[in-house]
C-alpha positions as CSV (number, residue, x, y, z in Angstrom):
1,X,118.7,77.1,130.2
2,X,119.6,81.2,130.9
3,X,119.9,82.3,133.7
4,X,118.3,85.6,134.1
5,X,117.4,86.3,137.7
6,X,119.2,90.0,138.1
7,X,117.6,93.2,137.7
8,X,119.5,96.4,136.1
9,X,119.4,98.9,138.3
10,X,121.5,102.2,138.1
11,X,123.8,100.5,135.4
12,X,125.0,97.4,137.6
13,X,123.0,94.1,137.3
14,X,122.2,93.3,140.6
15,X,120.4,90.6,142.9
16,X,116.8,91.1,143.5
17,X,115.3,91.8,146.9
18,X,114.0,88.9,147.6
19,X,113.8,85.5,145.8
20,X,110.9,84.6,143.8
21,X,111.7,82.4,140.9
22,X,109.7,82.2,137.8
23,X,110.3,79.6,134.5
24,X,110.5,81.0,131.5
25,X,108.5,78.5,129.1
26,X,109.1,78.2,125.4
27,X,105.9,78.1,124.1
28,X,106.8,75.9,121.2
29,X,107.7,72.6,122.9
30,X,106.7,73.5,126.6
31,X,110.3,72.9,127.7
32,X,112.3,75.5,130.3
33,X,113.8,78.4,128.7
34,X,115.6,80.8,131.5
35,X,114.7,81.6,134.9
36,X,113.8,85.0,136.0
37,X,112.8,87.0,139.5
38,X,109.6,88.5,139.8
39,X,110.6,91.7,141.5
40,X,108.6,93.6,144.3
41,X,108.4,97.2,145.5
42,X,111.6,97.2,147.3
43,X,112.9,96.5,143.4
44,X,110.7,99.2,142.2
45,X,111.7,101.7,145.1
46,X,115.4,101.1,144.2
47,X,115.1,101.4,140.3
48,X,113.3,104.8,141.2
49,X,115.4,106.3,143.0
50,X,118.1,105.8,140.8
51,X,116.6,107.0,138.0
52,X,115.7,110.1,140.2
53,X,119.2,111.0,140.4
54,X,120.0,110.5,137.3
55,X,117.2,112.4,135.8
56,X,119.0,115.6,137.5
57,X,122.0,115.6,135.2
58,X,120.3,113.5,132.1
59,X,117.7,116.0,131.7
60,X,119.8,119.0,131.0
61,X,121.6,117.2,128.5
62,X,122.0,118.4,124.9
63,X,119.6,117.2,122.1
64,X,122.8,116.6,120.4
65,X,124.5,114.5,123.4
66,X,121.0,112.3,122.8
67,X,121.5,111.9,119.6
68,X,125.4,110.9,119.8
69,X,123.9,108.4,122.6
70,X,121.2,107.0,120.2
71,X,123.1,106.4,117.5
72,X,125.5,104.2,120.1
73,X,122.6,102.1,120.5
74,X,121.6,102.1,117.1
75,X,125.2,100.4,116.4
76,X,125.0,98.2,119.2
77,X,121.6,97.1,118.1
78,X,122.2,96.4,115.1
79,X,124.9,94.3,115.7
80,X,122.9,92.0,117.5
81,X,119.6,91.9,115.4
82,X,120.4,88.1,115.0
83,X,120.4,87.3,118.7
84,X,117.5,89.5,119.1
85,X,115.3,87.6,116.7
86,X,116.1,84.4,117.9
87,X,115.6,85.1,121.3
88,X,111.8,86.7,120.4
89,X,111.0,83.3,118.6
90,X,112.4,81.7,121.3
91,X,110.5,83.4,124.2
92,X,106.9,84.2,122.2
93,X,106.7,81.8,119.6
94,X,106.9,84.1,116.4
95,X,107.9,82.5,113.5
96,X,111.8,82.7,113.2
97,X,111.5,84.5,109.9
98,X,108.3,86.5,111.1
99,X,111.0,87.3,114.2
100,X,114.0,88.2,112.1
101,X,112.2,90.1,109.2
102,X,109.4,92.0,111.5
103,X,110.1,91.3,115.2
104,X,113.5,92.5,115.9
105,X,113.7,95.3,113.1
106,X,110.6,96.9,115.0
107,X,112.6,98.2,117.7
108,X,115.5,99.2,115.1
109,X,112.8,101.3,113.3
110,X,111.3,103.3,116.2
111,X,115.3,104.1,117.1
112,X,116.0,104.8,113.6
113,X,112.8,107.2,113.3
114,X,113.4,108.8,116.7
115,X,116.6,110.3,115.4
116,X,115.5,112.0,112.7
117,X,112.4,113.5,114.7
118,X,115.0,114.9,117.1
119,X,117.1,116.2,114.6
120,X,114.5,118.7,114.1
121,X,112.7,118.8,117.1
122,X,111.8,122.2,118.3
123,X,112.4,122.4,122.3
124,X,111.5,126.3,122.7
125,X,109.1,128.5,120.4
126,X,108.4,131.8,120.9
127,X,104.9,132.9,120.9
128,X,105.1,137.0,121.6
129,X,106.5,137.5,124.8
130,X,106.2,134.1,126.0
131,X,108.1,131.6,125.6
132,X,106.9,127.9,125.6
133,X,109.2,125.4,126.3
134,X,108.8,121.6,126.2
135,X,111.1,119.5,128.9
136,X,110.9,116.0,129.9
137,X,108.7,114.8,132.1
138,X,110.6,113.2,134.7
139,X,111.0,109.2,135.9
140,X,108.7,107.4,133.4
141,X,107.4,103.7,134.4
142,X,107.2,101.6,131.0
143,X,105.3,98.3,130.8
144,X,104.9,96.2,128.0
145,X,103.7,93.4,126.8
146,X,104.8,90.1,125.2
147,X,103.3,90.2,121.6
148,X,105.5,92.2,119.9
149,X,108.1,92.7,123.2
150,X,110.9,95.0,121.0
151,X,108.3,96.4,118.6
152,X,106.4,97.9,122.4
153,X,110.0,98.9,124.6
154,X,111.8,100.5,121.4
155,X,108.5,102.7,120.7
156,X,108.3,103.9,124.8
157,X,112.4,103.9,125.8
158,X,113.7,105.9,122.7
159,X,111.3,108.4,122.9
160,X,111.9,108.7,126.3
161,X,116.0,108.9,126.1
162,X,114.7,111.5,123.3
163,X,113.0,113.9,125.6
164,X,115.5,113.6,128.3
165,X,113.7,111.2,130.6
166,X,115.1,108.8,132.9
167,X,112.9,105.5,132.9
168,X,111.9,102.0,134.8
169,X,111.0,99.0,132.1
170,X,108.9,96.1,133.9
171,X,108.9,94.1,130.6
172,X,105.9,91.1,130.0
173,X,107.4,88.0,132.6
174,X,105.6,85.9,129.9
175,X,108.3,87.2,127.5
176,X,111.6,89.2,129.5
177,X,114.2,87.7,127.7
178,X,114.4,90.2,124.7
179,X,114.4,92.8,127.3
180,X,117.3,91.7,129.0
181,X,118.8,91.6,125.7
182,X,117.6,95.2,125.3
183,X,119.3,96.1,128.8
184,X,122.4,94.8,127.4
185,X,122.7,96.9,124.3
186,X,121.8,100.1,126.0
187,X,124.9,99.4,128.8
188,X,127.1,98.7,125.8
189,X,125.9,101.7,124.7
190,X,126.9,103.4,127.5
191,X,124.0,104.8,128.7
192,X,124.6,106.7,132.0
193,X,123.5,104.7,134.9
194,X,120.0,105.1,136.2
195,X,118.8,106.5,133.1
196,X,117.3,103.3,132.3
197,X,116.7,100.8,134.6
198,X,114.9,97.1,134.4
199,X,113.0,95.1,136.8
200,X,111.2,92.0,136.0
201,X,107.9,90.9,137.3
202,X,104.1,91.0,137.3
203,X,101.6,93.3,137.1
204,X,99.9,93.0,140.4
205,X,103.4,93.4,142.0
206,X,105.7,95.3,140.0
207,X,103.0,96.9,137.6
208,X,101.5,98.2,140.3
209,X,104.1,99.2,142.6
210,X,105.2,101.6,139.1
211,X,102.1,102.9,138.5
212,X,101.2,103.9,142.5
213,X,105.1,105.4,143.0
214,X,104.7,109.1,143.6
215,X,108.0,109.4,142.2
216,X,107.6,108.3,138.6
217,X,106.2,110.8,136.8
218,X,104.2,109.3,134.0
219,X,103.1,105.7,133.5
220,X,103.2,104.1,129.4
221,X,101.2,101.3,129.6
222,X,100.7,98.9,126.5
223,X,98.5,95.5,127.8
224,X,94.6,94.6,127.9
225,X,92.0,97.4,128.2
226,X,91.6,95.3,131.7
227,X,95.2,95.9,133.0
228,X,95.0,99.2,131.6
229,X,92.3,100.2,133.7
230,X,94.2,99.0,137.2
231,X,97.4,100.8,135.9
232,X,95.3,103.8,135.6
233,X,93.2,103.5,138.8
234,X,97.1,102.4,140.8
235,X,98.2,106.0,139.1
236,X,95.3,108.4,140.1
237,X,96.2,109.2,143.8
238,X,99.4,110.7,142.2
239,X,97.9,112.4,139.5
240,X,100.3,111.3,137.5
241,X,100.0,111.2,133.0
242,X,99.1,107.6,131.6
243,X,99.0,106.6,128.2
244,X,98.0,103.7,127.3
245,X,97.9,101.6,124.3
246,X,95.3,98.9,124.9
247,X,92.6,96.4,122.8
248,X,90.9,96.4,119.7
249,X,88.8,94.4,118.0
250,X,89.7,96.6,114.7
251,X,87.6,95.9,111.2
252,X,88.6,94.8,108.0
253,X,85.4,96.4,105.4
254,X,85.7,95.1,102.3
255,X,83.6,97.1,99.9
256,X,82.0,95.5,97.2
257,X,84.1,97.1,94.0
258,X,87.5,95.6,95.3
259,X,89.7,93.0,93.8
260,X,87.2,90.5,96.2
261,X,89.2,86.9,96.6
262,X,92.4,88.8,96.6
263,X,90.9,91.6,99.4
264,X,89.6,88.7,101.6
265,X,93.3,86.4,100.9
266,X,95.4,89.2,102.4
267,X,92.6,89.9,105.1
268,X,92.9,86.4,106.2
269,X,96.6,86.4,106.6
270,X,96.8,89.6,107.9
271,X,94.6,88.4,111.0
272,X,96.4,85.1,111.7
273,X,99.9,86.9,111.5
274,X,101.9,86.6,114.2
275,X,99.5,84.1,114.8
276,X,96.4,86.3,115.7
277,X,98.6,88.3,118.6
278,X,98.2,91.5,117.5
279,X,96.2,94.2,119.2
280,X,95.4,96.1,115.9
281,X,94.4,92.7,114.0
282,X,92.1,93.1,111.4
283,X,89.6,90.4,113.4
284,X,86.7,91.3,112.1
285,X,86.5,90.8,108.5
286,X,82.7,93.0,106.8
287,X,81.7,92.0,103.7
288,X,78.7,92.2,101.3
289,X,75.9,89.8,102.3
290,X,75.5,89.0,98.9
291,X,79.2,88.2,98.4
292,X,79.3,85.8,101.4
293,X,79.6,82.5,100.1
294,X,82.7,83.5,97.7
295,X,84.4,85.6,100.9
296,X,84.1,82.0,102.6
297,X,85.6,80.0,99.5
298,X,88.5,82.6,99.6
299,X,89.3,82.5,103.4
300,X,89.1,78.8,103.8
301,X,91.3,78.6,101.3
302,X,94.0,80.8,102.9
303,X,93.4,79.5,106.2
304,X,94.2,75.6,105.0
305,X,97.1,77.4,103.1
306,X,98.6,78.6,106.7
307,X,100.6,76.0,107.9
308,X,101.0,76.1,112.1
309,X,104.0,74.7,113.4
310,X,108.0,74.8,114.6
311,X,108.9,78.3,115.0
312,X,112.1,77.8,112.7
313,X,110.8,75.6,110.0
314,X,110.7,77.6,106.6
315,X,107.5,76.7,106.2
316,X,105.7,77.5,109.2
317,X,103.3,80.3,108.8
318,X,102.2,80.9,112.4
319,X,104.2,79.5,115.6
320,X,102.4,78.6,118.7
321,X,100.7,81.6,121.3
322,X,102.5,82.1,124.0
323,X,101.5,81.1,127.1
324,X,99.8,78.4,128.2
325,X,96.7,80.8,129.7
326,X,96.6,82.6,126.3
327,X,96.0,78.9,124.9
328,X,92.9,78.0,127.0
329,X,91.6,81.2,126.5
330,X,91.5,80.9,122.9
331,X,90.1,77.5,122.8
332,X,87.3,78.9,125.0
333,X,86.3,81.5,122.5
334,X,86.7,79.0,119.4
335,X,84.2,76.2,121.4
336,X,82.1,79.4,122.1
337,X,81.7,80.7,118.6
338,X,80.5,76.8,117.7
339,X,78.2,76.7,120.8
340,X,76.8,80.3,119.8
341,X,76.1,79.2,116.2
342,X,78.6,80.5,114.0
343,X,79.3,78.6,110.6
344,X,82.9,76.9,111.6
345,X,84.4,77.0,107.6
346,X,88.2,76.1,109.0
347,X,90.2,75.3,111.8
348,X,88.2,74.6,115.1
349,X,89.4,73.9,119.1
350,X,92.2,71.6,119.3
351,X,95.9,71.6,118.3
352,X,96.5,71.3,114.4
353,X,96.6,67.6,113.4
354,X,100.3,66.0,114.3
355,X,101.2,68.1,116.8
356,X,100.4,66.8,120.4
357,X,103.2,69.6,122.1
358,X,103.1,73.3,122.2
359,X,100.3,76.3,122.4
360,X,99.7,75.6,118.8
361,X,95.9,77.0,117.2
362,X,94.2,75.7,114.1
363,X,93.9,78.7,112.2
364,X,89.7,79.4,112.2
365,X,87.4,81.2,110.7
366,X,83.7,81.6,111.2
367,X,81.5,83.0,108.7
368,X,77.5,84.5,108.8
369,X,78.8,85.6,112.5
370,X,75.9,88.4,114.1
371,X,77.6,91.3,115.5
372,X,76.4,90.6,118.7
373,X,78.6,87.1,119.2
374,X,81.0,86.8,121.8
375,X,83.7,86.1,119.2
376,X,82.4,89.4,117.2
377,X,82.7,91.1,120.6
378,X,85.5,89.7,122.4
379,X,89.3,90.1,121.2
380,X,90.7,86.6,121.6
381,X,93.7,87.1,120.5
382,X,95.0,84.3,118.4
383,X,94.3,83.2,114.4
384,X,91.0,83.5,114.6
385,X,88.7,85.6,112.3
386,X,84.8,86.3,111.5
387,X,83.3,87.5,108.7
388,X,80.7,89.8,109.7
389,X,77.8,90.3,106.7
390,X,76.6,94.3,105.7
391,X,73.9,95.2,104.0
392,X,75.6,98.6,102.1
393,X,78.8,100.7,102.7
394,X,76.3,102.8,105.8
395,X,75.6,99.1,107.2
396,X,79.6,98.0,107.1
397,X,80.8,101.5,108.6
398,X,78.0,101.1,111.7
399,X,79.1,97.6,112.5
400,X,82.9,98.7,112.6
401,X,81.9,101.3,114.9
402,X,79.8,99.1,117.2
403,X,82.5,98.1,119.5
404,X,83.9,99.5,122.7
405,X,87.2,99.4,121.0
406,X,88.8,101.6,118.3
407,X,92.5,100.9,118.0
408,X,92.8,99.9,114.2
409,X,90.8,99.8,111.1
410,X,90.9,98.3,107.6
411,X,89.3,99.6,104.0
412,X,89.5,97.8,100.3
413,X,88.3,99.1,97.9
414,X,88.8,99.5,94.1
415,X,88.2,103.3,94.2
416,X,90.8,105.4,96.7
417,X,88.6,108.2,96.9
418,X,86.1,106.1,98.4
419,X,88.1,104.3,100.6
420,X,89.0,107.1,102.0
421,X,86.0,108.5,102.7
422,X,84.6,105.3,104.4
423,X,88.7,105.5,106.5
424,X,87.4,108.9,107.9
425,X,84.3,107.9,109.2
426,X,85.7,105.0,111.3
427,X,86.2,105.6,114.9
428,X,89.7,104.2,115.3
429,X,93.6,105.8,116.0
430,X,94.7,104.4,112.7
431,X,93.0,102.9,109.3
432,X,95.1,101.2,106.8
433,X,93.7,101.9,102.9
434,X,94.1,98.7,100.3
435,X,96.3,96.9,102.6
436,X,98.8,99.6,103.6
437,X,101.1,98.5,106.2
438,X,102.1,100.5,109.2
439,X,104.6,103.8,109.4
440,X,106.6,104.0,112.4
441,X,106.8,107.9,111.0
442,X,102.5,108.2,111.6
443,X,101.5,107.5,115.1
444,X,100.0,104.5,116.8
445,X,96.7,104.5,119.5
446,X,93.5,104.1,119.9
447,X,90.3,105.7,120.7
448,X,87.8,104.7,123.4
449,X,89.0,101.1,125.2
450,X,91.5,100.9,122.9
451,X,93.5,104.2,125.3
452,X,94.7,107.2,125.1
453,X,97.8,109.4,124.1
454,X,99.8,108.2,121.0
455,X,102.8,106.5,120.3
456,X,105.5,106.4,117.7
457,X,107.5,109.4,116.1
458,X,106.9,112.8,116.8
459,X,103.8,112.1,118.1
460,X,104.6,109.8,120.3
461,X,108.0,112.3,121.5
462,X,105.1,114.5,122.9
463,X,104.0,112.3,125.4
464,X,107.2,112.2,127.4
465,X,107.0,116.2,127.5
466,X,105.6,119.2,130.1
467,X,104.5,122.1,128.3
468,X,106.4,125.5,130.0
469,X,104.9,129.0,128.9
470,X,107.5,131.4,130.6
471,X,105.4,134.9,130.2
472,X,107.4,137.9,129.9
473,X,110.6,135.8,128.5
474,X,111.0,138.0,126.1
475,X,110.4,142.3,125.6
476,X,107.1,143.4,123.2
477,X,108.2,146.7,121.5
478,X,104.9,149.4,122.3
């Protein structure tokens, strides 16, 4: 059992304020992991300040002194991409090779890609006479979440150490310990003390006690659209920026000239990976009404093929959810799609058979679901999809729309000048063509209740970034 009950504060790990234990719980097995503190706003107050006063001498720094610094905690990173991997399986119940081969290399990516958009960033442009400059924001509060814990604090710290920010991380409590693996790496790194600082705890407490401080600047929030809409409200006295990467309940249209059984295969495994705890899951699965009963022959069979179990068995295609409330809450919406009257074609509420331990799902699907279900409406957040009948391509792009999210999006189709005609007209942040995966060099966020601002390369370098216009900087010849 770990021990993890300091904060980092001004590049010391110290004591908390006050003590206020909470257990870490591996999801897998239900058993004690590490102990943390939950921090308070004498934590917060202290982690400000110091990242106040560093922000004084970090944010005059060269681009080039960042870089040197990044690339130090590139190395450093790297070296420990093991123990990183492990310790995400360990503390969210990813699949160890899930972990090792996605997981952990998520925050190497955003670090990696962060470097090269700095290379050739432009700080200063002149435009006539004036000169508009771009320097950092100031202290920025980062909270994130425990579904993809390095993938979330890579994409908000190293943008931030970019820009020349200073910065306090209040990682998920459901999932801290990769972060304190994180504050590790940066101190071996030798980043200056109170440019990055870490304290534990919950959103009520800590989150809010961030997002209310009048001296952090800007608030990067990644969480439900609920949390996100407290962050926000806890930040508006201050008038201070908040992003905010938040739900989805993203679609998955499947257009009737595509390579159908293989279309709906990777569909299904792309919604139950990381078992279903993804906020741009492709949940909602559209397809032809007259191709229904093979889209249903196709998913069940990829959903009995998706074998729920140990974390670091070989075999295991989805580990347990995290917590024990994410659990219930699933089980909910599965015994509510069933009461509701969708067709249950695999899985169902209850732990997979021979496992009586553990937040472990049956991988479900329900099929002939009516967009106005809870489960069509809701994002539950675990391996659970529905396929959603549409009468033509008009139909299918409607129903995607119909949703007060719009994070993610999905098109197949055999014909790429279709599919991307039917991408643009869906009202999400990002749409993956034919099964595309992600590109840490694009940018990531959502529209409506899925947030705002964006995240990831150059993009997401903006965000930690004032926008200067110096008029008269420079002489106009008459």
């Amino acid at each position: 059992m770990k021990n993890c009950r300091k904060f980092y504060i001004d590049g010391k790990w110290v004591e908390p304020a006050g003590v206020h234990d909470l257990a870490v719980i591996n999801p897998a097995n239900e058993e004690l992991l590490a102990t943390i503190s939950l921090g308070s706003a004498v934590d917060i107050d202290l982690a400000v300040a110091a990242a106040k006063r560093a922000f004084e001498s970090y944010s005059e720094t060269s681009a080039q002194e960042r870089l040197e610094l990044l690339g130090r905690i590139i190395e450093v990173y790297q070296s420990k991409m093991d123990e990183m991997g492990e310790t995400i399986s360990q503390e969210m119940g990813a699949p160890l090779s899930l972990a090792r081969k996605a997981q952990a290399p998520a925050g190497l990516a955003h670090l990696l890609e962060i470097v090269k958009v700095l290379e050739g960033f432009k700080f200063e442009e002149l435009k006539g006479s004036t000169l508009m400059r771009k320097e950092p924001i100031g202290v920025c509060g980062l909270i994130t979440p425990w579904n993809w814990p390095m993938n979330q604090i890579a994409c908000k710290v190293a943008p931030a150490l970019a820009a020349g920010c200073t910065m306090v991380l209040k990682p998920s409590e459901v999932a801290p310990l990769s972060a304190y693996l994180f504050a590790q790496i940066l101190h071996e790194a030798g980043v200056p003390a109170g440019v990055f600082n870490l304290v534990n705890g919950d959103g009520p407490t800590v989150g809010a006690a961030i997002s209310s401080h009048p001296d952090v600047a800007m608030v990067s929030f990644t969480g439900s659209t609920r949390a996100g809409i407290a962050v926000a409200s806890a930040a508006a006295p201050s008038v201070k920026r908040v992003t905010q990467e938040l739900g989805g309940k993203s679609a998955n249209i499947i257009l009737d000239d595509a390579d159908f059984e293989n279309a709906v295969k990777q569909g299904t495994q792309e919604c139950f990976r990381n078992t279903g705890q993804s906020c741009n899951a492709p949940t909602r699965m559209l397809v032809p009404r007259s191709r229904m009963a093979e889209s249903i022959a196709a998913a069940r069979k990829a959903a009995e093929a998706t074998k729920a179990g140990d974390p670091s068995a070989k075999d295991t295609g989805i580990g347990p959810l995290a917590s024990k409330a994410q659990f219930d809450k699933v089980q909910r919406l599965i015994g509510q799609g069933i009461a509701e009257g969708a067709k249950l074609i695999a899985g169902g509420v209850g732990r997979p058979e021979g496992i009586d331990k553990g937040y472990y799902v049956k991988p479900t699907v329900f099929a002939d679901v009516r967009p106005d279900m809870t489960i069509a409406l809701e994002e539950i957040f675990g391996p659970v999809l529905t396929i959603i009948p549409y009468e033509n391509e008009d139909d299918a792009v409607r129903i995607a729309n119909d949703t007060p999210y719009g994070l993610s999006g999905f098109v197949t189709s055999g014909d790429l000048e279709r599919a991307r005609r039917v991408a643009k007209r869906i009202r999400a942040g990002n749409v993956h063509i034919n099964g595309a995966r992600v590109d840490v060099a694009g940018c990531f966020g959502g529209y409506k209740q899925s947030g705002n601002g964006r995240e990831w390369g150059e993009a997401g370098l903006e965000e930690f970034f004032e926008l200067k216009a110096i008029f008269g900087y420079a002489s106009v010849a008459k």
